[in-house]
N, C-alpha and C positions, 0 to 999 in steps of 0.2 A: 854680514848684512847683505849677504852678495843677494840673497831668497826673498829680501824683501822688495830690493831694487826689480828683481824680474817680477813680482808680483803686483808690484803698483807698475810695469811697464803691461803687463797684461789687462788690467783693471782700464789702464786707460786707452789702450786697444778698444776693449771691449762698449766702452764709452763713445767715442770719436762719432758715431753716428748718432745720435741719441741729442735730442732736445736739451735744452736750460732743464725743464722742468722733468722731463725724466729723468736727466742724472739726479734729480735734487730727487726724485723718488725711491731709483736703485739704488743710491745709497743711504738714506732711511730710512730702507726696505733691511737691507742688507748689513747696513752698519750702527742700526740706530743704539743696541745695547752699549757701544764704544763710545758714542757720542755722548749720552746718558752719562757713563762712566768718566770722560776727561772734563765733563761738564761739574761733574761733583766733585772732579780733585780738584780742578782750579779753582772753587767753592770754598774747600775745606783748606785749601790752601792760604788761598786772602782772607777765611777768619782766624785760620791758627795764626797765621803772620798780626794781622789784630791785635788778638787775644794777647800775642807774647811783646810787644812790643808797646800797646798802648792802653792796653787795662790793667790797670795797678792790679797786684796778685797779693801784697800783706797788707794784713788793716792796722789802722791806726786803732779801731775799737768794732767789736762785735758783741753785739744785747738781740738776744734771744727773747719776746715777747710770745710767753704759751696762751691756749684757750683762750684766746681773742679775734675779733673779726673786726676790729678800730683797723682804721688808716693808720699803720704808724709803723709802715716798713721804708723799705727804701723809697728816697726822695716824696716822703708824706712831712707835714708841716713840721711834724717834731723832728724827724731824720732833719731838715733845713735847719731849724731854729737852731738844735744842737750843732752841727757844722760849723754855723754859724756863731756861735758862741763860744765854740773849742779854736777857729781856727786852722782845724787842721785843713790841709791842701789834698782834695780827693784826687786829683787827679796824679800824685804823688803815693799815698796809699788809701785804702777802702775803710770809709766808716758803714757799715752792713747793720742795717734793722734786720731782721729776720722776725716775722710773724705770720709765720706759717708754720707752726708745732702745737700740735695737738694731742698732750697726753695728761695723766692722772694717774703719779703714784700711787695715793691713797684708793684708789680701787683696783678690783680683784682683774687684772690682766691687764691694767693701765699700762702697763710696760712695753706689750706685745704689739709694738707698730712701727711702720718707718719713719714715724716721727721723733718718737725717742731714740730710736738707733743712730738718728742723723744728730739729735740731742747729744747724745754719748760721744761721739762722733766730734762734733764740736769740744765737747769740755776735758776727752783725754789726749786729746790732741794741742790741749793749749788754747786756743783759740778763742775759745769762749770768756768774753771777759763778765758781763753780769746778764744773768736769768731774771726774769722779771713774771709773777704769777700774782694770781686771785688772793688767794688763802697761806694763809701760815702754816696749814697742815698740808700744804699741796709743797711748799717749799723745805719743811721739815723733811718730807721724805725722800726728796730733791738730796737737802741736806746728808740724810741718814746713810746713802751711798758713797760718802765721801767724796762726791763730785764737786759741792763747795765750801769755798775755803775757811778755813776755822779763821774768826776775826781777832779771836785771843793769840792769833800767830804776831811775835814780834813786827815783820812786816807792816801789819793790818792796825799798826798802833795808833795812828792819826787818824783812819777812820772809826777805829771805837772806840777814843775816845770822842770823837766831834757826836756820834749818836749813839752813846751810851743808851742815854733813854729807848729807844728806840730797837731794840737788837731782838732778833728770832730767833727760837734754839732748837737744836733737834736731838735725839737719842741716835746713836750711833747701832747701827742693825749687826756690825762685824766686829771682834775684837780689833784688827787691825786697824780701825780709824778709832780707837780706845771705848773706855767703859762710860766716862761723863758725855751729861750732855753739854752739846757745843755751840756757838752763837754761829748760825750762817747765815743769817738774814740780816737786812734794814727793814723797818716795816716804814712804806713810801704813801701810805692813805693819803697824806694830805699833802701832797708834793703835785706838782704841776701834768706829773703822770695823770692824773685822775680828774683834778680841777681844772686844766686849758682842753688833755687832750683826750681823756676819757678812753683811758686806756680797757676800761672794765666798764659794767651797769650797775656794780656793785656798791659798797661802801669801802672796800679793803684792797690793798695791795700790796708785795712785798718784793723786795728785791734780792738776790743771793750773786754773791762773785766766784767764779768759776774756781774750781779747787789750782789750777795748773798756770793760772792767766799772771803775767808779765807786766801788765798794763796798769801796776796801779795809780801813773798819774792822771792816767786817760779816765779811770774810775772818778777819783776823785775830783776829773774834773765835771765826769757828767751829773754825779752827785751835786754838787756845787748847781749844776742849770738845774735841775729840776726841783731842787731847794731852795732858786733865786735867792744863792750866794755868790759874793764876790770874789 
């Protein structure tokens, strides 16, 4: 370090005659690209220290709401109300709305965007615990990809039986997620989704649970709020 020591002893040679405000110029003249740069690592520094120490990283539940423009992402009245009636402690792990996805299997390049990529993204990854859309034919092809989960899975037993009546089915597009068709839906029309927070303009809406998701007490319980069940 001997080269850096003669360098800041010449710099400050160089200085010694020189005003307050002219040093404050040569070296903002001179150094300002450096300053710039330690100025963004101290930056990047205190929000990674942040990020890794006081923003919960796993969530308690993650519900993907597509083709909608309703308030009903993070911290909008239903993210609260739900919270709040689940219990769970955010600040421990992340209950996440997401409604910002914008796709349409049912049309011709519905696929082709970073919405569904980030879609996909969420539901092979685990993550995703229930999709929430318009139409039963927008969730049937949701479905038909095997992204979610067959309700006739042993697991899935306490919710089809609680809304037998109720259940979406879809045709499976590959052999590998089999030849019948399979229930991946709830149809949610008349659940609190639509009547408090008007999730849609429509008359209809449907819910599906993530083929991969872990979560299903955290389902069952948000099934339960929005069906003002006990």
């Amino acid at each position: 370090m001997k080269w850096l020591k003669n360098y800041l002893s010449e710099e400050k040679k160089k200085l010694s005659g020189y005003s307050r405000r002219e040093k404050l110029e040569y070296v903002w003249q001179y150094y300002y690209l450096w300053i710039i740069g330690a100025v963004c690592l101290v930056w990047f520094l205190n929000f990674a220290v942040y990020r890794y120490f006081f923003v919960p990283r796993d969530n308690w539940f993650l519900a993907v709401f597509t083709n909608t423009y309703s308030d009903v992402g993070n911290r909008s009245e239903l993210w609260q109300d739900f919270v709040d009636f689940s219990g769970y402690d955010v600040t421990e792990k992340k209950v996440e709305f997401n409604n910002n996805s914008f796709f349409d299997l049912t049309k011709t390049g519905g696929s082709v965007n970073k919405y569904y990529e980030a879609f996909v993204a969420f539901a092979d990854s685990g993550e995703l615990d229930v999709v929430v859309m318009e139409r039963e034919q927008q969730l049937a092809a949701v479905g038909a990809t095997g992204r979610l989960k067959d309700l006739d899975r042993r697991e899935c037993r306490a919710i089809r039986e609680r809304y037998a009546d109720r259940l979406v089915y879809a045709e499976p597009n590959d052999e590998e997620y089999g030849a019948e068709r399979v229930a991946v839906g709830i149809d949610v029309r008349d659940s609190l989704l639509m009547s408090k927070y008007r999730v849609y303009g429509g008359e209809t809406c449907v819910l599906g649970i993530g083929a991969k998701s872990e979560n299903l007490k955290a389902i069952e319980a948000f099934l339960a709020f929005i069906f003002q069940e006990e």
